[in-house]
Steps between C-alpha positions, in 0.01 A plus 500: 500500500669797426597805748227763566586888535464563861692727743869395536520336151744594241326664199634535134248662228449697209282765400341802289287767573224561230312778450106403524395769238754465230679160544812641488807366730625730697775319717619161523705252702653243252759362736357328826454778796561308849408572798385356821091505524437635845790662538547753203197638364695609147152539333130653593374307810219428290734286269659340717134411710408338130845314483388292811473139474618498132767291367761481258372475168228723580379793292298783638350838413459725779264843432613794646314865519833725450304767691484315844849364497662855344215777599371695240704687214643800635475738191736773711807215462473539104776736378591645167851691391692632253667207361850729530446517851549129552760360472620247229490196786168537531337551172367121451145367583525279747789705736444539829651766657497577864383813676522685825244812595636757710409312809763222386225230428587349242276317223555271159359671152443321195587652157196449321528721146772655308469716246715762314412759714400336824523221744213418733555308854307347724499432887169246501565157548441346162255265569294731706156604378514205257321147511758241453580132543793309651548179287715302747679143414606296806847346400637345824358468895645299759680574833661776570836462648625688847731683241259596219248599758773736672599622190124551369475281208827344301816541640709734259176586270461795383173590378492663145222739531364839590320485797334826461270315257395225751498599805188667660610824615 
């Protein structure tokens, strides 16, 4: 019988996030993300509450509502400039470049156009306000080992993603 996903075990999946509306990816995982289920809640609690009692093998879609995870869209974090203002670094959709306000918080923007003459950025998370779904592939679960479970998934794996995209904020 194989290993359920329960608190304590060792988890490796995959997954993309889909948007509802269009169909469109926007993220994936394509190498196995580990980590221990109990222990290091890498995704929205509500994924990992529908990853319970699955096994490897398993494939799942998970709905999410953007706007409960994220909040709403905060139209005051959308920003437009003079594309000579910015500089060359930045001038790719897809960038994110990292602000502070005058109170030294400090908060991830997205470049989201480019044009000839300007560059827009933007500070909302980019799944909030939007109705996607988490298509999740269980690869591996068994025990965790004293090590992994120390370490918080596989010892000397480094996860290849940005977590600004999955985590709820």
């Amino acid at each position: 019988m194989s290993e359920t996903i329960q608190d304590g075990k060792y988890v490796e999946l995959t997954y993309k996030v889909v948007d509802k509306k269009s169909g469109h990816v926007l993220t994936m995982v394509e190498f196995p993300l580990a980590y221990i289920h109990g222990h290091n809640e890498i995704l929205s609690p509500l994924v990992h509450k529908e990853l319970e009692d699955r096994c490897a093998g398993d494939v799942i879609e998970v709905p999410i509502n953007g706007k409960e995870i994220f909040g709403p869209r905060d139209e005051s974090l959308v920003f437009v400039d003079h594309i000579d203002n910015v500089p060359q670094e930045y001038r790719q959709v897809g960038t994110t470049i990292l602000m502070e306000n005058d109170k030294g918080q400090t908060r991830s923007f997205f470049v989201t156009q480019v044009d000839d003459k300007s560059l827009t950025v933007d500070g909302n998370n980019p799944l909030c306000g939007r109705q996607v779904v988490f298509v999740l592939e269980i690869v591996t679960v068994r025990e965790a080992t004293d090590d992994e479970i120390s370490a918080g998934g596989a010892i000397g794996a480094q996860a290849d993603i940005d977590p600004s995209l999955v985590r709820p904020v």
